[in-house]
C-alpha positions in Angstrom: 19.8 -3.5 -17.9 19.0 -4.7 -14.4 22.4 -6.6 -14.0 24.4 -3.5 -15.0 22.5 -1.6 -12.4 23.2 -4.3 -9.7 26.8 -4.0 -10.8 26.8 -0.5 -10.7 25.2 -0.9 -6.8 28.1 -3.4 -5.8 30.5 -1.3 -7.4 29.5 1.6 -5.5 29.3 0.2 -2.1 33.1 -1.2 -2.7 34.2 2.6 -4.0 32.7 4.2 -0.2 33.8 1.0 2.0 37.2 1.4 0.6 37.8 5.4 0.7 36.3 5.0 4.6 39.8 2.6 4.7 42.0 4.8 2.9 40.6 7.8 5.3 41.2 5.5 8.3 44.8 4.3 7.2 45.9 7.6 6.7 44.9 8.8 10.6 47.1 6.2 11.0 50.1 6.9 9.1 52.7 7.6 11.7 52.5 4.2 13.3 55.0 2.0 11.5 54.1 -1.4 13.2 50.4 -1.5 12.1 51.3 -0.7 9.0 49.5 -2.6 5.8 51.4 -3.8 2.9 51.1 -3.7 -0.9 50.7 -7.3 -0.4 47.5 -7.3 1.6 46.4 -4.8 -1.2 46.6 -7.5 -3.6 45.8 -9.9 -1.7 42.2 -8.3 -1.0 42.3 -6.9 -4.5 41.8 -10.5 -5.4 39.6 -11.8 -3.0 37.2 -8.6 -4.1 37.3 -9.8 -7.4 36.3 -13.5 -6.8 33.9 -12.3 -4.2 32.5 -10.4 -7.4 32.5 -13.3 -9.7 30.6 -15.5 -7.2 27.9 -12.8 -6.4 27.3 -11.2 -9.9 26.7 -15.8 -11.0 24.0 -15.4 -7.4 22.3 -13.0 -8.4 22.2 -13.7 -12.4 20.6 -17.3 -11.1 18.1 -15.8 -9.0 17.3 -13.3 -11.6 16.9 -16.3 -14.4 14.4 -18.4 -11.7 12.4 -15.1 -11.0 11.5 -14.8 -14.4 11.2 -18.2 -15.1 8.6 -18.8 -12.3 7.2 -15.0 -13.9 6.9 -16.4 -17.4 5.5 -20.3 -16.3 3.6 -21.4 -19.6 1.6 -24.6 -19.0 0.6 -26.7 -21.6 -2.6 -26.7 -23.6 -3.3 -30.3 -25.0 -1.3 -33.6 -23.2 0.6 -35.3 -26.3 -1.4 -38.7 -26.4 0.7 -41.9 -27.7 -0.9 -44.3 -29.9 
């Protein structure tokens, strides 16, 4: 549940980051030498997703040690050897 809301969270922050872009390239729409290809598009459309991949492993392995260190059992008796 948690990591679907954390996803949600990223997924949100990349939806108003890139409509403040869109906003921005369209003020500048008339200049043709600025102008940014489809291939940057995809370009950063893949770097997005890896960027994605790496944090969503991050935070999934901080999540596993916090419950971990949460959940710490110690044991009762020492197994003795004969």
């Amino acid at each position: 549940m948690r990591v679907h809301t954390l996803i949600f969270l990223l997924f949100s922050i990349i939806c108003f980051a890139s409509s403040s872009a869109i906003a921005e390239n369209a003020n500048s729409l008339g200049e043709d030498s600025d102008s940014f290809h489809i291939t940057g598009f995809v370009v950063l459309g893949f770097a997005l997703v890896g960027w994605t991949f790496i944090l969503i492993l991050l935070i999934n392995a901080i999540l596993k040690i916090f419950k971990k260190a949460k959940n710490h059992s110690v044991a009762g008796l020492p197994v003795k050897c004969k």
